[in-house]
N, C-alpha and C positions, 0 to 999 in steps of 0.2 A: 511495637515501639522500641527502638535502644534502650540501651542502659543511658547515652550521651544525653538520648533529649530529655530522658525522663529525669537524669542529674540537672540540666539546664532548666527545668520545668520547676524543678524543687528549689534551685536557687532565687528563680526570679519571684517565683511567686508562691507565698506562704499559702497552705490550705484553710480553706473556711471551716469552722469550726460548725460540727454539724451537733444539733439538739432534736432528738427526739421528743417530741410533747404526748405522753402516753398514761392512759388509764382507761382499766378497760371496762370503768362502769360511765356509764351513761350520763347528761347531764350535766358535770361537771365544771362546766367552763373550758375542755381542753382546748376546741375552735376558736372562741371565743380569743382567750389567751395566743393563741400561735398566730392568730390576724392581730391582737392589740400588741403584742409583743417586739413582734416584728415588725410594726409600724412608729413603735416609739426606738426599737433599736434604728431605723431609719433616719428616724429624725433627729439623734444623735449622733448624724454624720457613717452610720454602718452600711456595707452592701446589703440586701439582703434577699435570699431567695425560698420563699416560699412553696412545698411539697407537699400536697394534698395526696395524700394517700388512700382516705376515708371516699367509701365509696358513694357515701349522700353527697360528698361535694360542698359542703357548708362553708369551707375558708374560700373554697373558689367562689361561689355565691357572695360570701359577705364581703369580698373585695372587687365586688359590682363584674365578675369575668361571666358573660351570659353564657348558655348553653351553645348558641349557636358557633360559640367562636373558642367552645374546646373539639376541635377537630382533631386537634392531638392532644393525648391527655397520658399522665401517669399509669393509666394500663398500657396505650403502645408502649412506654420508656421500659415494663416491666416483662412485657413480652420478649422484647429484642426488637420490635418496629420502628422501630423511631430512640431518636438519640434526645437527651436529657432536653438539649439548648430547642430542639424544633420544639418541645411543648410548654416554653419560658412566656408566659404573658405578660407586658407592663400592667402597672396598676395606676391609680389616679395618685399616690404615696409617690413622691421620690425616691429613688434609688430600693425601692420596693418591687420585688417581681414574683409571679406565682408561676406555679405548675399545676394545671387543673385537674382534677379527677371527675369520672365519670362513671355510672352505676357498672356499669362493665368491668371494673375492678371484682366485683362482686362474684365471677366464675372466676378468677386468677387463682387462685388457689388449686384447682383441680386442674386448670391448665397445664401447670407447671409443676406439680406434684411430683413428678417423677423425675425431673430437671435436677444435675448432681450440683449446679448452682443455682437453685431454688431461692437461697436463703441470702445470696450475695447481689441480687438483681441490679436494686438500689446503690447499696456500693460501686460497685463496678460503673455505674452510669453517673454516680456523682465526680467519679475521678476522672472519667473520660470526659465531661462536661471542666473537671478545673485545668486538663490539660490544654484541649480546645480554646479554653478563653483566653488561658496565657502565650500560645503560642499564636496566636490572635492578634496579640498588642492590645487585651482590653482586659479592663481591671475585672480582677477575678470577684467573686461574692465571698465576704467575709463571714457570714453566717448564713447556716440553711438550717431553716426549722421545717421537720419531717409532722406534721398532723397525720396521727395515726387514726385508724378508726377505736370504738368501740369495742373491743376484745383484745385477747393473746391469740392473735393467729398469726399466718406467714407473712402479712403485711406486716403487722409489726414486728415481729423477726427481723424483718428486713430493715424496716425502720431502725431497731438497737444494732445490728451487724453491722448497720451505716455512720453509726454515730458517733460523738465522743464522750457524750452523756444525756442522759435522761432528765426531762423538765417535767416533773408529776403534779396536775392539777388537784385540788383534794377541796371538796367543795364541805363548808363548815356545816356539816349536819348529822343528826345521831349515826349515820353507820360511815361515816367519814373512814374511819380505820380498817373496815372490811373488807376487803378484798386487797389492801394495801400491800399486806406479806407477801400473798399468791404474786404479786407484780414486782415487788421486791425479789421473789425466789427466780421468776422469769429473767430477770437482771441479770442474775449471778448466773443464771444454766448461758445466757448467752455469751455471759464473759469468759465461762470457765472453754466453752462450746466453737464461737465465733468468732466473738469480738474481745480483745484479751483488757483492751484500756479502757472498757465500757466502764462507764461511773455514774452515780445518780447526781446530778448538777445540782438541782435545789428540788423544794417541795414547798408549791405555792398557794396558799388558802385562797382559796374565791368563795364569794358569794356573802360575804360577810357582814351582819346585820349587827351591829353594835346596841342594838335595843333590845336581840336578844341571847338571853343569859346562857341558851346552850350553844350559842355560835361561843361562845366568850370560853367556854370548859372544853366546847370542840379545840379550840387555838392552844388550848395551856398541854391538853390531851397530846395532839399531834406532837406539838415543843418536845415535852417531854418522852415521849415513843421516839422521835426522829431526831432530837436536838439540833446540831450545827443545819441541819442538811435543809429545814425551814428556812426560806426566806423572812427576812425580816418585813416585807412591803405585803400586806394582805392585802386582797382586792375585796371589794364592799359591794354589797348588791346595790347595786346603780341602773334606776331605769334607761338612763340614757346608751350604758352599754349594752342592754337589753332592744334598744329600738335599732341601735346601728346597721346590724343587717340586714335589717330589711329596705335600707335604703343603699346598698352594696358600698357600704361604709366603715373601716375603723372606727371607733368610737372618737380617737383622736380628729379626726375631719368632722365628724359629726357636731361635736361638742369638745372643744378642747379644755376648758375651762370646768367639763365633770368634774367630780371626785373620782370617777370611774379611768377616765382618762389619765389624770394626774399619778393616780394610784399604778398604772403601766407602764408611766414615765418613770416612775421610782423603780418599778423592778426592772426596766431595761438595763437602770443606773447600776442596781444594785448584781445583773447578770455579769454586767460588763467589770466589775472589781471583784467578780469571783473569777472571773477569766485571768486577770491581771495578775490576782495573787499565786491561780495555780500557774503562770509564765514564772512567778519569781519565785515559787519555790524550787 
């Protein structure tokens, strides 16, 4: 590509801000969160495109996209098979789109193990995907959220290489903090390593039981270890966000009127004015 088009590419169309959603313990709510997140950032008028990295497939599932109809999935995009936009699904969410993953993810790693861009897959395929759309004439995606799997491996590598920050799920219970640094230090080797603007965006409590007393010293704990970098909107353990996927559902179509749901709306709110301020700083 020129230097012309790629100057003419950057003026028309501003890049989507990409969030990886990573923790590499289990559990957590990270799925959960990157499908309710990014269906309340939707409904606040955002594009949004959805990257299933995780090679169980859960965001792709919970946003009703069946097996049958990931025929291209985020393993070909990570291969070199296939370009980002062939493996873009609609969802039943407006202006909501996914990229599905497929247990096949699960050998990429030795795949491409020797590959001297191993680590840039995702990038690369994110950028060729926002040139494509703007040279296109169609409105580019303003945010892409990266669901990572379950660990520190080269998916998620790739996932922070891609990104421009980190969205950490931290689920309120006695070992909430453990492993947190190990994922903190992973940050920093990929900033210092890859990614030079990698940032950790927020760090958002899930699962949150207000009845009991150690969710309550898990949130003060976090506060206090992380300060600014806590979200102020905790998500509460809510059955209804609990039932949603199983019906290939955001919790928001499911049930708008949760606490569960509501509680998403508020951190979409609450993403989008942490955006704003680092614009004006």
């Amino acid at each position: 590509m020129s230097d012309v088009t790629t100057d003419r590419v950057s003026v028309l169309a501003p890049k989507p801000r990409v969030l990886a959603l990573a923790n590499q313990k289990g559990g957590v709510g990270k799925t959960t969160t990157a499908i309710n997140l990014g269906t309340a950032l939707a409904a606040i008028g955002e594009k949004v495109l959805i990257v299933d990295l995780d090679p169980q497939g859960n965001a792709s599932t919970g946003l009703g996209i069946d097996q049958k109809d990931r025929t291209v999935s985020t393993y070909d995009i990570m291969t070199g098979d296939a370009k980002l936009a062939d493996a873009i699904r609609p969802t039943a969410v407006p202006r909501l789109s996914v990229s599905p993953s497929t247990l096949d993810l699960l050998g990429l790693e030795l795949e491409i193990a020797n590959d001297r861009d191993r680590a840039h897959r995702l990038r690369k395929a994110i950028a060729s995907l926002h040139v494509a759309q703007t040279l296109a004439g169609e409105d580019p995606f303003t945010y892409i959220l990266v669901d990572c799997p379950p660990s520190l491996n080269l998916l998620t590598i790739n996932a922070m290489a891609a990104s421009d920050a980190v969205v950490v799920p931290l689920q309120c219970e006695f070992f909430a903090l453990e492993g947190l640094s190990q994922l903190l230090k992973t940050v920093e080797q990929v900033r210092q390593s890859l990614n030079p603007g990698l940032s950790i965006h927020g760090i958002v409590l899930t699962m949150f039981d207000s009845r009991n007393n150690l969710c309550t010293q898990v949130v003060d704990d976090v506060r206090a270890f992380m300060g600014t970098k806590v979200y102020d909107t905790v998500i509460p353990r809510n059955v209804r966000v609990s039932e949603a996927p199983s019906y290939g559902k955001p919790v928001l179509l499911y049930d708008l009127k949760s606490t569960g749901a509501q509680a998403y709306l508020k951190l979409a709110s609450e993403v989008i004015q942490r955006e704003r301020a680092l614009l004006a700083a």
